[in-house]
Every structure is written in C-alpha cells, then in structure tokens.
C-alpha positions as CSV (number, residue, x, y, z in Angstrom):
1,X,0.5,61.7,-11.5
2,X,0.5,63.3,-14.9
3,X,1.5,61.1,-17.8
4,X,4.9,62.2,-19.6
5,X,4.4,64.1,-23.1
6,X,7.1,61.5,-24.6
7,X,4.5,58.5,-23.7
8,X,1.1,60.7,-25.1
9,X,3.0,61.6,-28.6
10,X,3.2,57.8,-29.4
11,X,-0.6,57.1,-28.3
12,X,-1.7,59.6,-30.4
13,X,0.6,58.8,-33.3
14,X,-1.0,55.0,-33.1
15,X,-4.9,56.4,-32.8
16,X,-4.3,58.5,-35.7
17,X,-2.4,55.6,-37.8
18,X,-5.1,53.3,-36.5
19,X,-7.8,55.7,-37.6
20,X,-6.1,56.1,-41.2
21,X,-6.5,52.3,-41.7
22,X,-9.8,52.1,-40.9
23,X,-11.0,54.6,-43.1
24,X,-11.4,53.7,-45.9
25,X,-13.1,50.5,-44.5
26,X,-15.3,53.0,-43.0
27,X,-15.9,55.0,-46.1
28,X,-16.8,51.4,-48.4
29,X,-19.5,50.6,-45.8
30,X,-21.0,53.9,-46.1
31,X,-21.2,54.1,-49.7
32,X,-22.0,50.5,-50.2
33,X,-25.2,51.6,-48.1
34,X,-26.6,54.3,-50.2
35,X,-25.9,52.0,-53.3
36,X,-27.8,49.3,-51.7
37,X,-30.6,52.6,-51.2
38,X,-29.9,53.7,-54.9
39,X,-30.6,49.6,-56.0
40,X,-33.5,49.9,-53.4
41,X,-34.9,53.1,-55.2
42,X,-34.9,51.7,-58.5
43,X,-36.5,48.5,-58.0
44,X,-39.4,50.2,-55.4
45,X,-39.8,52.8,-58.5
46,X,-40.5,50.1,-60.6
47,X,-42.9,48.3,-58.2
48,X,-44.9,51.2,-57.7
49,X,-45.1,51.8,-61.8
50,X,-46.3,48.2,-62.2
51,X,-49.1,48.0,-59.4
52,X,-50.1,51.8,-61.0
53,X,-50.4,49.7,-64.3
54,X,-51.8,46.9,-63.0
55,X,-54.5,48.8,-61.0
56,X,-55.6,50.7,-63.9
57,X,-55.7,47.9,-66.4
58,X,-58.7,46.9,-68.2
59,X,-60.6,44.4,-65.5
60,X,-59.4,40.6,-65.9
61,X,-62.4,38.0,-65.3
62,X,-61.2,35.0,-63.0
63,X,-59.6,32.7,-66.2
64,X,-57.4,36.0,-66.8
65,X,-56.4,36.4,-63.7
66,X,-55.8,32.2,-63.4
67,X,-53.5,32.7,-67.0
68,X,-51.8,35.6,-65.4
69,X,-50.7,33.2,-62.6
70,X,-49.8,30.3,-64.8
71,X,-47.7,33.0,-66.7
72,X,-45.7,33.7,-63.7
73,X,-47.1,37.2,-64.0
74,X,-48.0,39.2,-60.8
75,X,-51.6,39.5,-60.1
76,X,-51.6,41.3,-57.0
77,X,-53.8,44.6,-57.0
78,X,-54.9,43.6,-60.7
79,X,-58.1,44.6,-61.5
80,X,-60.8,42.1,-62.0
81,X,-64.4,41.6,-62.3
82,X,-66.0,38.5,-61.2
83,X,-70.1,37.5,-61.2
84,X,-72.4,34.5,-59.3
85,X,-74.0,33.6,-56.3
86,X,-72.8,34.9,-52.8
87,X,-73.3,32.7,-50.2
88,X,-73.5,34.5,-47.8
89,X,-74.0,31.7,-45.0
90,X,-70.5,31.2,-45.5
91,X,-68.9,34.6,-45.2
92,X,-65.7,34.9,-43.2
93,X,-64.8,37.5,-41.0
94,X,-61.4,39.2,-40.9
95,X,-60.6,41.7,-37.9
96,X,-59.8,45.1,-39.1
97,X,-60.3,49.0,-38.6
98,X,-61.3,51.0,-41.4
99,X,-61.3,55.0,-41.2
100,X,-60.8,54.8,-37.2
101,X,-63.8,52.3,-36.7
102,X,-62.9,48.5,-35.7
103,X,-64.9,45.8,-37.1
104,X,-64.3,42.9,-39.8
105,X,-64.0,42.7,-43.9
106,X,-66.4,40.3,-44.8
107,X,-64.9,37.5,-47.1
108,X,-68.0,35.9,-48.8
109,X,-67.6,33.1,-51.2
110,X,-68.8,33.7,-54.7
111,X,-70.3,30.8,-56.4
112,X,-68.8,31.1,-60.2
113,X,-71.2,30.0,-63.1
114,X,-68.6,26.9,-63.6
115,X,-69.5,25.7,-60.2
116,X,-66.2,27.1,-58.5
117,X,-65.7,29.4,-55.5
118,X,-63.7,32.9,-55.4
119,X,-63.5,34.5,-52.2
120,X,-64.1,38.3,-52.2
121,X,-63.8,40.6,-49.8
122,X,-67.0,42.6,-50.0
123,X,-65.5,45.3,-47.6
124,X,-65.9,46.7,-43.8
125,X,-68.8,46.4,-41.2
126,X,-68.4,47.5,-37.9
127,X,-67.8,45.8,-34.7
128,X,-71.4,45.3,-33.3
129,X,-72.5,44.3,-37.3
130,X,-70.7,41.3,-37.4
131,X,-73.5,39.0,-37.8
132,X,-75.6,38.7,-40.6
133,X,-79.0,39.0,-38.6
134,X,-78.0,42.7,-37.6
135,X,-77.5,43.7,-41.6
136,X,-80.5,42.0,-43.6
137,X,-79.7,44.5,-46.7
138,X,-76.3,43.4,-46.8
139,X,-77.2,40.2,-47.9
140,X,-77.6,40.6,-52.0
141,X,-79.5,37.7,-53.5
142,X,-79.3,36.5,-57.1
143,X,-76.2,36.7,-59.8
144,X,-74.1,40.0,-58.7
145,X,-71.1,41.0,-60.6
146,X,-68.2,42.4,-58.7
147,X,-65.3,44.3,-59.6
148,X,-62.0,44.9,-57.5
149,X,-58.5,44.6,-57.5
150,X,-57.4,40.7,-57.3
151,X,-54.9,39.9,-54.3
152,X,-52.8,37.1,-53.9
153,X,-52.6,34.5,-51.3
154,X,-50.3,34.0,-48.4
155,X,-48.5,31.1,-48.0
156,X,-48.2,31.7,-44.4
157,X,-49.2,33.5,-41.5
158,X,-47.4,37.1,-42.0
159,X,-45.7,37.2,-38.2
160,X,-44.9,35.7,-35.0
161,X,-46.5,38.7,-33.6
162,X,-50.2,37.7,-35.7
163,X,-52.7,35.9,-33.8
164,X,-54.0,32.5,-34.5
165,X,-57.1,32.6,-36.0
166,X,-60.6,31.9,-34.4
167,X,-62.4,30.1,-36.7
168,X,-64.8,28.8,-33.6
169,X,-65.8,32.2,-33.6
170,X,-65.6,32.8,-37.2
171,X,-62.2,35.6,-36.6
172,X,-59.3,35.9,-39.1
173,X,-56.7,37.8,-38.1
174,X,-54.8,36.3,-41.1
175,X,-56.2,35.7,-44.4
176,X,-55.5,31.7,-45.0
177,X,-57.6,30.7,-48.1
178,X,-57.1,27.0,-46.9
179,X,-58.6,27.6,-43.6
180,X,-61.0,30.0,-44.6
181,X,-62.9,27.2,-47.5
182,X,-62.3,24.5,-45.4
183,X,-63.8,26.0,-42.8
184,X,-67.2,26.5,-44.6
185,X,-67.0,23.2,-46.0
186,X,-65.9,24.3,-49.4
187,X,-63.8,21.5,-52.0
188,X,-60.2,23.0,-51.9
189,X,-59.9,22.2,-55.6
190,X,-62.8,24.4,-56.2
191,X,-61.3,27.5,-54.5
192,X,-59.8,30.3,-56.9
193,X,-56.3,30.6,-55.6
194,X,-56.4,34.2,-55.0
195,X,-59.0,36.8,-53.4
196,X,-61.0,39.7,-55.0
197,X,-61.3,43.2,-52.8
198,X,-64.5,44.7,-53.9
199,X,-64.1,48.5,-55.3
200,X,-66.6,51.1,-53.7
201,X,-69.8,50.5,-56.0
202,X,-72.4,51.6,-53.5
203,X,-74.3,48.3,-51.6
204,X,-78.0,48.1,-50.2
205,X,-77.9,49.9,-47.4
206,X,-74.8,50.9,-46.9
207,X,-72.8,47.7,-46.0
208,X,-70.4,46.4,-46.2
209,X,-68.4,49.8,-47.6
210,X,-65.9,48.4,-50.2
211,X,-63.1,50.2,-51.4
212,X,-61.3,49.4,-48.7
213,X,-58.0,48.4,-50.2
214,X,-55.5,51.0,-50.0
215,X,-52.4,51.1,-52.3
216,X,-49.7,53.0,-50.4
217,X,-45.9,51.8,-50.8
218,X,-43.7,54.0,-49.0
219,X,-41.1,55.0,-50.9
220,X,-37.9,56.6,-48.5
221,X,-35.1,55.4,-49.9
222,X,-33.6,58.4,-51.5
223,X,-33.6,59.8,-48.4
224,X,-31.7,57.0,-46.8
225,X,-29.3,57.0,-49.6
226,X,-28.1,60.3,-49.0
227,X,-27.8,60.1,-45.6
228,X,-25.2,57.0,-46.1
229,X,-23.7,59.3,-48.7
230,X,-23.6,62.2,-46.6
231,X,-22.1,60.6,-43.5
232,X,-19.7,59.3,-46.1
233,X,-19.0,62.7,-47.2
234,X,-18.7,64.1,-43.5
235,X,-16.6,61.7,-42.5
236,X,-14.1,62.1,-45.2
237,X,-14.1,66.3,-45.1
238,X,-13.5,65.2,-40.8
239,X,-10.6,63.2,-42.1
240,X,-8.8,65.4,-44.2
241,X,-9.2,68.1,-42.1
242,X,-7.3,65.9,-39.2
243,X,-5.1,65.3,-41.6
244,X,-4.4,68.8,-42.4
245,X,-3.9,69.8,-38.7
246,X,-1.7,66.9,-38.1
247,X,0.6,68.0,-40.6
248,X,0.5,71.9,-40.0
C-alpha cells in the first residue's frame, strides 16, 4: 500500500527541521576536534624542539643530570657522560629486537667513583649471546667512561598487554629500576634514579652495539586537524546546498 504524499511532506519537513537543529551541534564537535589537533600540534612541536635541544646539549655528568631532576626539569633523552666500574656479573637483560634481529639490551650497573650505581644500557646482543660466557670481549674491565642520552624511569609497568618480568631468568620485558637493583643485590638508596643509553662508540669486539636509542615522535596532527576541519567544511557546503533545494 503506498503511503499518501500528504503523510511523506510532514516526515520530511520534521527530518529536515531535525537535521537543522543538529547542526550546528554537529559542526561545534567537528571544529572543537581540529582545535584539540591545532593545541595537539603546538605542544608535540614544542616537544620535539626540546628533546632536539636536549639531545644535542653539551653532555651532563650524573650530579647534572640529579640537579636537572631536583629542578623539575626534564631529563629524558639528555645527554650525559658517566665513568666507573661495570659490573658486569650483574647485568640485566631486557628483551628487544634491534635492526630485525631479537635479542636483549644489556643494562649493566656502573659503579660511580662516589660508591653509587647508575644503570646503563650498553646496547643490543643477539638472542643466542645472552650470556656473558658466549661474549668474553664484551666484558670491559677497569674505569670506562660512557656517554649517552639519560632516560627516565617508569613508575610502572607501561601496559596490561607487557609481560611480567622474569627475573629467575634474568628477562625484562619492562625496565623497573627497583626490580632490576634489587635483583642484583644492589642498596636502593645507592641507585641513580634514572638510566643512561650508551651512544654508538665502537666496543671490543663488536658487542654490545650501542646507539640503540631512537628518537622518533610522530608527529600527524595537522593532518588530523584538517580532516576535522574538512568534514566540518563538507558538512556545512552539504547543508546549505539542502537548504538551497529545499527552498527552490
């Protein structure tokens, strides 16, 4: 049974009125999105600027680094240069693939000249070089200085989706500094509070290949504020032009 014309003019006449009101709703959400993208671009700009700064700063010994802290200052990817002792009995082992190849960065503690600890992350070794038996050149004796780009802690373990770590099996998958001294036996009050990555100075043999560190913030919000802009645009030029054929 086909509907009567008199009942379809009214449905349509409500659409479109119901349409109009939603509009402009419609339109506010759009454009508040590319301005959140806009507020977005600005403050990734200026992240990017600062770790470009900080990353090509004059190195920072470990005291710098600690006054940068107590400064409230950011000290991730600072660069630093740090020399003492590794031990390398202690090393910790966090999972990891570097240039297609699976294996672990080695985190060795670096006994400081003042008796504390900083844990640096001398860089990759593959899978089957996990132990130190299989890499005798790897492990440097005497005072060795070290420079790098100083990291910052985490507080926690980064996501649901992370595994625990293995420390029967000496496995991060997680870099917990607490875990990772206590582990080894090391005083908590004599670990640096942040890590060192090593920079690619050549190594005895070949390993462990520093350098691994890689400073790469994406940086695609322009593109998603004019998308929100432009679907703000379309939609508008779509509802004017419905406008226009409704009144011609």
């Amino acid at each position: 049974m086909t509907e009567p014309a008199s009942t379809k003019l009214p449905r349509r006449a409500t659409r479109f009125w119901v349409g109009l009101v939603l509009l402009p709703i419609a339109l506010a959400v759009l454009v508040s999105l590319g301005t959140w993208q806009v507020k977005r671009l600005y403050w990734k700009e200026q992240l990017i600027a600062s770790i470009e700064q900080r990353s090509h700063a004059e190195p920072l010994d470990p005291a710098g680094i600690e006054a940068a802290m107590a400064a409230g200052e950011p000290i991730d990817y600072r660069t630093a240069r740090a020399s003492g002792r590794f031990l390398h009995d202690r090393e910790r082992h966090f999972f990891a693939t570097f240039k297609g190849r699976s294996g672990f960065y080695l985190y060795t503690p670096l006994e400081l000249d003042d008796g504390r600890y900083l844990f640096v992350n001398r860089g990759f070794v593959p899978y089957d070089q996990k132990e130190p038996a299989s890499r005798p050149q790897s492990l440097v004796t005497g005072n060795q200085q070290v420079t790098g780009l100083a990291r910052e802690r985490l507080s926690e373990r980064p996501s649901s989706i992370v595994p625990d770590n293995n420390e029967a099996d000496n496995v991060f998958y997680w870099k917990d500094l607490d875990r990772m001294a206590a582990s080894v036996g090391l005083p908590a009050g004599q670990v640096l509070p942040f890590f060192l990555d090593a920079d690619a100075t050549p190594v005895p043999g070949g390993l462990p290949m520093g350098g691994v560190t890689v400073i790469d913030l994406p940086n695609s919000h322009l593109q998603y504020a004019v998308t929100w802009y432009g679907l703000a645009l379309a939609l508008l030029a779509v509802s004017i032009f419905a406008w226009i054929r409704r009144k011609s």
